[in-house]
C-alpha positions as CSV (number, residue, x, y, z in Angstrom):
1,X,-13.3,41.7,-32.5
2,X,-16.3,43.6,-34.3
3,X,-16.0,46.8,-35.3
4,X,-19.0,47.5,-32.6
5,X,-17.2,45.8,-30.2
6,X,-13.9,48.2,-30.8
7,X,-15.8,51.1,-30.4
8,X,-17.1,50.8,-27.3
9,X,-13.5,49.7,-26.2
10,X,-12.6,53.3,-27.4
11,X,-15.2,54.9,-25.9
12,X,-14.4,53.1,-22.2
13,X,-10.7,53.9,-22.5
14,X,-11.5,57.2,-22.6
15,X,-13.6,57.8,-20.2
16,X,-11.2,59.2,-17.2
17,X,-9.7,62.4,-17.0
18,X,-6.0,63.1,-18.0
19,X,-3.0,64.7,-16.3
20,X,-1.5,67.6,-17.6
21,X,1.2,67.8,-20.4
22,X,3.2,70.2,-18.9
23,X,3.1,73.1,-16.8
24,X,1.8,76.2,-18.1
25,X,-1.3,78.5,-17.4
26,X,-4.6,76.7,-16.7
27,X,-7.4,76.7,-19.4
28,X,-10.4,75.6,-18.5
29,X,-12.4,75.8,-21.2
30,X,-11.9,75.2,-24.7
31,X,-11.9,78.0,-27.8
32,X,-15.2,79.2,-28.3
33,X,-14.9,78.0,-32.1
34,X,-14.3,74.6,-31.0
35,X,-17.4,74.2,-29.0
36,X,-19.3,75.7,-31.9
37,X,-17.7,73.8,-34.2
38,X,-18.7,70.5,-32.3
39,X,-22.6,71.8,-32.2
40,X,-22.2,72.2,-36.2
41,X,-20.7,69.4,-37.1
42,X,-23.1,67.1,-35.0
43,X,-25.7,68.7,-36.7
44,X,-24.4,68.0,-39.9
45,X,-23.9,64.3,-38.7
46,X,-27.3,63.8,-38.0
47,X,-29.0,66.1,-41.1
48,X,-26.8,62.9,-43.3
49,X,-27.9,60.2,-41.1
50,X,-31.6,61.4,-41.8
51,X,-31.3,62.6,-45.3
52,X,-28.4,60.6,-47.3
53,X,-30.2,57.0,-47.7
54,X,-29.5,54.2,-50.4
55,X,-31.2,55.4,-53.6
56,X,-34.1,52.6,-54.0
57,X,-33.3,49.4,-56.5
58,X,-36.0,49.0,-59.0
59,X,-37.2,45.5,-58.7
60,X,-36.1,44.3,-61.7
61,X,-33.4,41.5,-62.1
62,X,-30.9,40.8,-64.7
63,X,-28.2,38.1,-64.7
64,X,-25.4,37.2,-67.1
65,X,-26.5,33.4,-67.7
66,X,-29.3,35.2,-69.8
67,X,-26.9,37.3,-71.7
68,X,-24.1,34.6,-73.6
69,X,-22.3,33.8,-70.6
70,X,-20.2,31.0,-71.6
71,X,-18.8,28.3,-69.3
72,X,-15.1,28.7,-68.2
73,X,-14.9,31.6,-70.3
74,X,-13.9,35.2,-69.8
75,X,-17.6,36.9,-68.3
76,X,-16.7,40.5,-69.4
77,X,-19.2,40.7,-72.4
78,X,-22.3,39.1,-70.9
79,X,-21.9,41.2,-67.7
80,X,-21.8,44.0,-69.8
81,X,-24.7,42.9,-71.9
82,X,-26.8,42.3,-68.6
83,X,-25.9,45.8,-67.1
84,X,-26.6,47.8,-70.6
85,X,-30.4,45.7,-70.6
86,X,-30.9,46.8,-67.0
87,X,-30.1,50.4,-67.4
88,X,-32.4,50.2,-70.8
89,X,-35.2,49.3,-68.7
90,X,-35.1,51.4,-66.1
91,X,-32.5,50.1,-63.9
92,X,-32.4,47.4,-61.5
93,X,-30.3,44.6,-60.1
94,X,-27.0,43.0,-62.1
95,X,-26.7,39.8,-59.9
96,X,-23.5,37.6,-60.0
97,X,-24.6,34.7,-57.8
98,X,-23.2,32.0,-60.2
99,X,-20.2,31.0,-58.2
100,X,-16.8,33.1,-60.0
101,X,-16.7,35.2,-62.8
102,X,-13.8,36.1,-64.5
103,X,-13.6,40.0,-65.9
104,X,-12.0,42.8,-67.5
105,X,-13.3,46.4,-67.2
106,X,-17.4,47.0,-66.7
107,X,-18.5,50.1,-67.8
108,X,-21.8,50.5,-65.2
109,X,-24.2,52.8,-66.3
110,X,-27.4,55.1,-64.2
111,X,-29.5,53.0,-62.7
112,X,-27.4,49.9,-62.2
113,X,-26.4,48.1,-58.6
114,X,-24.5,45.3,-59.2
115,X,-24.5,42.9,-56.8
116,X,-22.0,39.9,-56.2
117,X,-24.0,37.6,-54.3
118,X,-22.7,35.5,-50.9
119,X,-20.4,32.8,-52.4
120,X,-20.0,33.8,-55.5
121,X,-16.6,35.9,-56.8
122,X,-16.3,38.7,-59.4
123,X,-12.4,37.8,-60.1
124,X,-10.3,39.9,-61.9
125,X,-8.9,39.1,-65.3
126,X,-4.8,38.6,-65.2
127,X,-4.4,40.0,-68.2
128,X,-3.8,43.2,-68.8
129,X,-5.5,43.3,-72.4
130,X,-8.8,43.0,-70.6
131,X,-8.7,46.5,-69.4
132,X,-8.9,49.2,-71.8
133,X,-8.0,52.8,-71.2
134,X,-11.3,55.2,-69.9
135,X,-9.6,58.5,-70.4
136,X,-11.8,61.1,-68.1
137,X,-14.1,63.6,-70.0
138,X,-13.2,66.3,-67.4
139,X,-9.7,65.5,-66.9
140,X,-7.8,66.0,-63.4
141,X,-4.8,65.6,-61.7
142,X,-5.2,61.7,-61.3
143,X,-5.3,62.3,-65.1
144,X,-2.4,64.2,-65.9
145,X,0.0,63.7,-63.2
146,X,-0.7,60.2,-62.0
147,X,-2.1,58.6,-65.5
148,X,-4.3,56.6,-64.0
149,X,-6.8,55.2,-67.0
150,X,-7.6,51.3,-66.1
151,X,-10.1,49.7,-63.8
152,X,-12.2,46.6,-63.2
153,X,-15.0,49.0,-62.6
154,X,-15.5,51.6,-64.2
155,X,-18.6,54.8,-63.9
156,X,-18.6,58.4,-65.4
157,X,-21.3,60.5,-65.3
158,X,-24.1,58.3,-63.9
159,X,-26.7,59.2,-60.9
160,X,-28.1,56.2,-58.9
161,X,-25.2,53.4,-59.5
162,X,-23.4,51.0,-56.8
163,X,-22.2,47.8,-55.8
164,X,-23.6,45.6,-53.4
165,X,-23.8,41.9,-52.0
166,X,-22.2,39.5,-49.3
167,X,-19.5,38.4,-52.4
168,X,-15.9,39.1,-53.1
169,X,-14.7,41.3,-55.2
170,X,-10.8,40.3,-55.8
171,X,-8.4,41.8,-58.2
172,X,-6.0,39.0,-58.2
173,X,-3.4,41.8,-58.0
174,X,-0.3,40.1,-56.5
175,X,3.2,41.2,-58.4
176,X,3.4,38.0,-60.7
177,X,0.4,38.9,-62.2
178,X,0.6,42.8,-62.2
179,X,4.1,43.6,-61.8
180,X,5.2,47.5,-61.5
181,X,7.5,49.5,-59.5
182,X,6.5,51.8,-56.6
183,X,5.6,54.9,-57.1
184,X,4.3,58.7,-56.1
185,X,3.5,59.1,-60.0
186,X,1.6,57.0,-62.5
187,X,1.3,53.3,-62.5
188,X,1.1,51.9,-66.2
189,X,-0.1,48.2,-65.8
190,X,-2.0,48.2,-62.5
191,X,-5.4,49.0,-62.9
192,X,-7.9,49.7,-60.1
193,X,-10.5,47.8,-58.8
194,X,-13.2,50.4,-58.9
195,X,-13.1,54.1,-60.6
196,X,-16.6,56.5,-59.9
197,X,-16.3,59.8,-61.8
198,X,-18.2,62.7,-61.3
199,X,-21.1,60.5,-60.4
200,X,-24.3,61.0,-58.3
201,X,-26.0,58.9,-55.7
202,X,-23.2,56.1,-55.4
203,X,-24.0,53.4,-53.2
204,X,-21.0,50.6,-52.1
205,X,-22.1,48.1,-49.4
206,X,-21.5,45.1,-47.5
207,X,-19.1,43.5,-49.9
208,X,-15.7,41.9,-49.3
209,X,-12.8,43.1,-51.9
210,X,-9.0,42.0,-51.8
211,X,-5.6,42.4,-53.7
212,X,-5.7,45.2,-56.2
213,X,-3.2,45.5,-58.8
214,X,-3.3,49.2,-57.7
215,X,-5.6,51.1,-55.7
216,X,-9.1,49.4,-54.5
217,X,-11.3,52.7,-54.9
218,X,-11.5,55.6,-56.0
219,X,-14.7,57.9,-55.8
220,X,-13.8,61.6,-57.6
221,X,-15.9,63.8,-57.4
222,X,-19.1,62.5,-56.6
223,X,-22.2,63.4,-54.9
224,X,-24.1,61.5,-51.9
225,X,-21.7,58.7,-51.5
226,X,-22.5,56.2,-49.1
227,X,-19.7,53.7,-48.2
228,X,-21.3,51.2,-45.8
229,X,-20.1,47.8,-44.3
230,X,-17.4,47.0,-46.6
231,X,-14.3,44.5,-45.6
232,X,-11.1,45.3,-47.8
233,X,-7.7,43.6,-48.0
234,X,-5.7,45.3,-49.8
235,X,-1.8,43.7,-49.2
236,X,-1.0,42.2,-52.3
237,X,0.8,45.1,-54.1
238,X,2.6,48.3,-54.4
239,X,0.6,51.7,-54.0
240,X,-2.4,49.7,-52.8
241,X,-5.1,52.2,-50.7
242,X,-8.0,51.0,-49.3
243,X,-10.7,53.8,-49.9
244,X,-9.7,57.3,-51.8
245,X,-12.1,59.9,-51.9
246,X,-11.7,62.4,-54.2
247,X,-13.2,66.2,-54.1
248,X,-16.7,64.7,-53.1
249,X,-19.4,66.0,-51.4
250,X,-22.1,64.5,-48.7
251,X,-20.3,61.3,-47.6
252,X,-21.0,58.9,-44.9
253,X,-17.9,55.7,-44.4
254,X,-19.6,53.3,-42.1
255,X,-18.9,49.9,-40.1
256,X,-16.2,49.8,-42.6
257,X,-13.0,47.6,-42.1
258,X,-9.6,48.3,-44.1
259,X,-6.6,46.6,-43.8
260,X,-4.2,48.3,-46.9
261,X,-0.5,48.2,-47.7
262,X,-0.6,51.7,-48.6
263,X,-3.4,54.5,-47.5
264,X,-6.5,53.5,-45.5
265,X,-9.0,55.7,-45.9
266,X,-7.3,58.9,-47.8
267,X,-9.3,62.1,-48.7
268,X,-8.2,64.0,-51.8
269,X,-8.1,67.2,-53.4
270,X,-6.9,65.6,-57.4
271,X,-10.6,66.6,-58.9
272,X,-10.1,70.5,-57.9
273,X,-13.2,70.1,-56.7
274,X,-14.0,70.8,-52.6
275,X,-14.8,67.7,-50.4
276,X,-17.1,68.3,-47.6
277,X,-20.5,67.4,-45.8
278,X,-18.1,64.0,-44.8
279,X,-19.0,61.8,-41.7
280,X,-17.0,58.7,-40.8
281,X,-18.0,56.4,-38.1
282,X,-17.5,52.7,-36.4
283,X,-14.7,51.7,-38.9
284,X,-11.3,50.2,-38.2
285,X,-8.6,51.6,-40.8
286,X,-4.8,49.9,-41.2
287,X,-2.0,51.0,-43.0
288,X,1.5,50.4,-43.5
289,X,1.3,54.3,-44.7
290,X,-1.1,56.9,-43.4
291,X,-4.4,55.1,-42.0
292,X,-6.5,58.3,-42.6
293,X,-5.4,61.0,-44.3
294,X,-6.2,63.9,-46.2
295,X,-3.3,64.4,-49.1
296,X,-0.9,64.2,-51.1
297,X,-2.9,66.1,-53.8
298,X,-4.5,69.0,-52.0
299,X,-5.4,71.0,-54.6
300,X,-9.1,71.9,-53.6
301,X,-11.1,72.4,-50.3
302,X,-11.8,70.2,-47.6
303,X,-13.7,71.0,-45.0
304,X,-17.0,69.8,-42.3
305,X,-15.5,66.5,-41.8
306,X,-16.8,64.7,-38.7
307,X,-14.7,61.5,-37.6
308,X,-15.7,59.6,-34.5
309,X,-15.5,55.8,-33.0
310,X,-12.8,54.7,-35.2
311,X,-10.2,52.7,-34.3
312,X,-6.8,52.9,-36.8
313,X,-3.2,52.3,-37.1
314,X,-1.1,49.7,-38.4
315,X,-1.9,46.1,-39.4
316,X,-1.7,43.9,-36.0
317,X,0.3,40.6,-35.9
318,X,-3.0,38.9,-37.4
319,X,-3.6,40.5,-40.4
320,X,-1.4,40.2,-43.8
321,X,0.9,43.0,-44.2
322,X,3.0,43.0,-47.8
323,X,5.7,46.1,-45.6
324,X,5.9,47.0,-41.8
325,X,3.2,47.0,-39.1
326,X,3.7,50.9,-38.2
327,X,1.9,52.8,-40.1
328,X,3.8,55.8,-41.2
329,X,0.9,58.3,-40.1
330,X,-2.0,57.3,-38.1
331,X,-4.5,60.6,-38.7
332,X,-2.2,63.2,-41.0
333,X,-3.7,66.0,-42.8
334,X,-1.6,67.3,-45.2
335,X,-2.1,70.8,-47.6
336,X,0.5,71.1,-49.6
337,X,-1.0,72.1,-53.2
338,X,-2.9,75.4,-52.1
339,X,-6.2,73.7,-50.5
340,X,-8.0,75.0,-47.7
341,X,-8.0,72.0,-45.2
342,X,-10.8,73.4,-42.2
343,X,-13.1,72.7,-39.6
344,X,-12.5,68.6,-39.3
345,X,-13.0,66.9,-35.8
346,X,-12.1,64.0,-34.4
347,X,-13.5,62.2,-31.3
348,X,-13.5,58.9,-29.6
349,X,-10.6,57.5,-31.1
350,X,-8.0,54.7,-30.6
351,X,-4.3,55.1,-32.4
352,X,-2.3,51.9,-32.4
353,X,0.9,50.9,-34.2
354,X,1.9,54.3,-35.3
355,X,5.5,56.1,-35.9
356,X,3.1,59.7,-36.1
357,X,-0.2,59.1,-34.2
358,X,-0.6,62.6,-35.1
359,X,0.2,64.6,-38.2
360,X,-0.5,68.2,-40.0
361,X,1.4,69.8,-42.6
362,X,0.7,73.4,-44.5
363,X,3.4,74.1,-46.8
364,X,3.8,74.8,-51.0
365,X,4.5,72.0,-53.1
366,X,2.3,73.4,-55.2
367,X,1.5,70.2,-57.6
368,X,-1.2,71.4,-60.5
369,X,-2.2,70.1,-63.7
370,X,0.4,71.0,-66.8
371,X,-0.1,74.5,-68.3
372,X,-1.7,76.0,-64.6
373,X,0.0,78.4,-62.5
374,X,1.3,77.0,-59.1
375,X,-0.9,77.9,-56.3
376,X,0.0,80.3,-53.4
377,X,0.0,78.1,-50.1
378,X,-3.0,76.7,-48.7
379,X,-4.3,77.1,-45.1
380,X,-5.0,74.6,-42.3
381,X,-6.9,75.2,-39.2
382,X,-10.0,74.4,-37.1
383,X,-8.6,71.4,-36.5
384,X,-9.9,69.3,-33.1
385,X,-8.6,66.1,-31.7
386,X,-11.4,65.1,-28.7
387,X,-11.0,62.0,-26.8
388,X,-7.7,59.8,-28.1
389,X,-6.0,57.4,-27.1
390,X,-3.6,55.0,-28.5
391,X,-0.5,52.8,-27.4
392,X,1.7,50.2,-29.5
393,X,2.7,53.4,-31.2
394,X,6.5,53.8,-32.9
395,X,9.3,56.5,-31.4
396,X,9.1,59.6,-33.9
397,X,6.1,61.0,-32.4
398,X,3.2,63.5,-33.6
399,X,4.0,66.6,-35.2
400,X,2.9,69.7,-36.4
401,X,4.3,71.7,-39.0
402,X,4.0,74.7,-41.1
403,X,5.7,77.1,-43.5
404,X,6.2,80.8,-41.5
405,X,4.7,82.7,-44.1
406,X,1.5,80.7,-43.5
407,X,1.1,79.2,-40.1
408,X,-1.3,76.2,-39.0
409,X,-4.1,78.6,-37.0
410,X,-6.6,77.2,-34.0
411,X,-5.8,73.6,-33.0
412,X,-7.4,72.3,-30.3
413,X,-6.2,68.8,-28.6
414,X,-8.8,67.7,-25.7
415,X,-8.5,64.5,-23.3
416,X,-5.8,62.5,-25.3
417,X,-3.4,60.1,-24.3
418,X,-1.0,58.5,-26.3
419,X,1.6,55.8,-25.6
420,X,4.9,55.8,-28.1
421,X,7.9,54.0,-27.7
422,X,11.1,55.3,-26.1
423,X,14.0,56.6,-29.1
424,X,18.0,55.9,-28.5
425,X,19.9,58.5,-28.1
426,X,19.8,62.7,-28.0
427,X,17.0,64.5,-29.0
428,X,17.5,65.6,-32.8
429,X,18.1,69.6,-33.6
430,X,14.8,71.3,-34.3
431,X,16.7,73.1,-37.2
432,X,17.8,70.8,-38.8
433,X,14.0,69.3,-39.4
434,X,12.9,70.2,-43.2
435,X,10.0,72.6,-43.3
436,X,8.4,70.3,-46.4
437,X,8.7,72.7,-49.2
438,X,8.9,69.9,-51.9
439,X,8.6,67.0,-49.9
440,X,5.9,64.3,-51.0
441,X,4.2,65.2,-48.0
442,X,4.3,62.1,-45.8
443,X,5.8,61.9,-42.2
444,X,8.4,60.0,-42.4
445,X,10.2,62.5,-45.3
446,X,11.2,64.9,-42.2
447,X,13.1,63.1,-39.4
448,X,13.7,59.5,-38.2
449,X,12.5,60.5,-34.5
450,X,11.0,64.3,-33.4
451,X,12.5,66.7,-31.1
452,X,9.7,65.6,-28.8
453,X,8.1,62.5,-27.7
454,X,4.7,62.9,-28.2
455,X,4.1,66.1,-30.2
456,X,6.9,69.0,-31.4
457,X,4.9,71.9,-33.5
458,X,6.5,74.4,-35.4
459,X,4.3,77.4,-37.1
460,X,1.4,76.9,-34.9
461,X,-1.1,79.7,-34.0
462,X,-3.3,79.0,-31.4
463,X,-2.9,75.7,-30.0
464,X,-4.5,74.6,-27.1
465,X,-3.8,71.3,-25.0
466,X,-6.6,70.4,-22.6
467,X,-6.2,67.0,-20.1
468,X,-3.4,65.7,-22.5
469,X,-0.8,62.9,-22.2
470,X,2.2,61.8,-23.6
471,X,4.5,59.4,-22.5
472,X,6.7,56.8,-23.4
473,X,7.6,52.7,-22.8
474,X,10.9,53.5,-21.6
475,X,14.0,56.4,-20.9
476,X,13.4,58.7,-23.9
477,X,16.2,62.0,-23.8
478,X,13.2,64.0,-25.9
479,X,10.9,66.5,-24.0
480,X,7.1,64.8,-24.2
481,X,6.1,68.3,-25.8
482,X,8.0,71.4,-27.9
483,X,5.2,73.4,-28.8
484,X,4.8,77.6,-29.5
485,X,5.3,79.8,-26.6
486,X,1.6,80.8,-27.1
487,X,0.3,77.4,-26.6
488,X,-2.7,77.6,-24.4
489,X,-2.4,74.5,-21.5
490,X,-4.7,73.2,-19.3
């Protein structure tokens, strides 16, 4: 099914009214802030429609064949030679539409779109030789902490760069090739597929990429990013995310499919730097982990983040999955590192295959660079989920959490309806659920199964359930909702 095609399934499933909760006094209407925050938040949607467009190609054409590209041999240096001429000249187009080129690291450069052309493959080279280290000038946390220094494709610094075509990109990434262990640190010998730095007008479109060693993407820090129309398989390896943005400002993710063994789409706050301006639309996002996330590393700001006509969960029976097909988390937003996560809604979305269709977290891990001091806690609020549905969905259910020194504040859930399998058995001890302090901040850390069924919060101020549903497949002894006695129903 196209991604088109989904949406407007998510948009017709939604389109009824839905029962109650639970009992409690009516609310009619929703927060003021919420309503305002909608009116904002569109506005910013369409100001990045009309303003954030694909920085225009010079005309000029440069291909490798021109630039000592030798038959059966490794491509690296006459790719290299072709994109260093281009940028010389003004920029242009690098254009692999040779058939399959074989590749270590490309350093792109300002004014450079390289473009893998329909049928032909930029393939990654297997060994690992081919990929020197590109330490960061400004270096992070995905510097320090996760040590993360090798890609396919590599950018710092440059305004007007991207990657385009109807080609493959594939990293070739499978265990045999890339072996490593999995891990919440660094991965020595698994490079990335793509690594943007600090980078301005960044444009990646249309293309089809599959099977990193290690992550597929990561964008850190950048400025007008446009993700548009990409197709990425990403099952071939440990830690391998789809799409990671990082501390980047003026996004739009669009018609976008991801199928990836571990995050889908995942926002982060590694660069210290605050993400916002973000709009994410018509995509499909699958995950044997969280499907879209904001986390682990949390350390800056994200906030204005407008997600609609999405449809995400785990990987279906059809598509290759290296784990399970519940994704741990289907939307989690996590601060955990002292970040201000604000002002993000969500509308017109379908949850499938998920253990926690629903997810927040505010709590101190506190994870900085070496030699910084650890940050006090973060906050997390404005937060709306408008129009969501979902079934095929695992037994722990959705849950909100917080530290009680710093409570989640103003959370507003509107027409959802979510369908979650039934769990054996009593329901578990509220007490005895951690609060996350320390935890690698990921759902399944806390509990097996929830006190409740379809969402137990803890530290919540002012939530408020409008037309919401939960309910399960079959006898389940949890409540459907434990929330705050302050939680506003209607």
């Amino acid at each position: 099914m196209t991604i088109d095609a989904r949406r407007r399934r998510v948009v017709l499933a939604l389109g009824a009214a839905l029962p109650l909760a639970a009992m409690g006094a009516p609310c009619e209407t929703a927060p003021a802030w919420a309503d305002q925050l909608r009116r904002e938040l569109d506005e910013m949607a369409s100001h990045l429609t009309r303003t954030l467009q694909p920085w225009p190609v010079p005309p000029r054409v440069f291909v490798p064949e021109s630039y000592g590209l030798a038959k059966d041999a490794l491509a690296t240096a006459a790719i290299q030679r072709a994109v260093d001429a281009c940028a010389s000249a003004g920029g242009g187009t690098v254009r692999l539409a040779g058939g399959d080129y074989v590749s270590g690291t490309i350093d792109l450069r300002s004014g450079v779109m390289l473009e893998i052309a329909a049928g032909s493959r930029l393939l990654a080279s297997t060994n690992l030789a081919d990929y020197p280290t590109r330490h960061a000038r400004r270096s992070t946390v995905m510097d320090s902490n996760m040590g993360m220094h090798q890609s396919l494709i590599f950018a710092e610094g440059c305004e007007r760069v991207g990657l385009c075509g109807k080609g493959t990109i594939d990293g070739r990434g499978t265990p045999d090739n890339f072996p490593g262990e999995e891990t919440t640190g660094a991965t020595p010998g698994r490079p990335f597929l793509i690594r943007m730095l600090d980078c301005r007008h960044v444009v990646i479109r249309d293309l089809r990429m599959r099977d990193s060693p290690c992550w597929m993407q990561n964008y850190l820090n950048c400025e007008d990013l446009i993700v548009d129309g990409i197709h990425v398989e990403n099952q071939a390896n440990h830690n391998n995310d789809g799409l990671d943005i990082d501390g980047c400002r003026r996004v739009i993710v669009r018609n976008t499919f991801i199928n990836a063994e571990d995050d889908g789409l995942c926002f982060k706050g590694a660069s210290q730097r605050n993400g916002e301006q973000i709009l994410v639309e018509n995509c499909e996002f699958y995950s044997s982990c969280n499907a879209l996330k904001f986390g682990t590393d949390s350390q800056g700001d994200f906030r204005n983040v407008l997600v609609r006509h999405v449809v995400l969960g785990g990987p279906a029976a059809t598509m290759r999955a290296a784990k399970r097909r519940k994704a741990d988390g289907g939307i989690s937003w996590e601060s955990v590192d002292g970040g201000t996560v604000e002002r993000i809604l969500v509308h017109d979305v379908q949850i499938v295959r998920s253990e926690s269709p629903l997810f927040l977290i505010l709590s101190d891990r506190g994870r900085v660079r070496p030699g910084q001091s650890k940050p006090p806690a973060g906050r997390l609020r404005h937060i709306v989920y408008d129009r969501i549905t979902g079934d095929d969905n695992g037994m722990r259910g959705s849950f909100f959490t917080a530290i009680p020194e710093r409570p989640i504040e103003n959370v507003l859930l509107r027409d959802v309806a979510l369908t979650m399998a039934p769990a054996p058995g009593p329901a578990p001890d509220a007490a005895a659920v951690p609060d996350g302090r320390g935890l690698y901040p990921d759902p399944h850390m806390f509990a097996p199964v929830m006190p409740a069924s379809g969402l137990w919060a803890r530290n919540v101020r002012n939530l408020t359930l409008q037309r919401v549903r939960f309910t399960t497949t079959g006898q389940d002894a949890r409540p459907a909702l434990i929330a705050p006695a302050a939680c506003r129903l209607g």
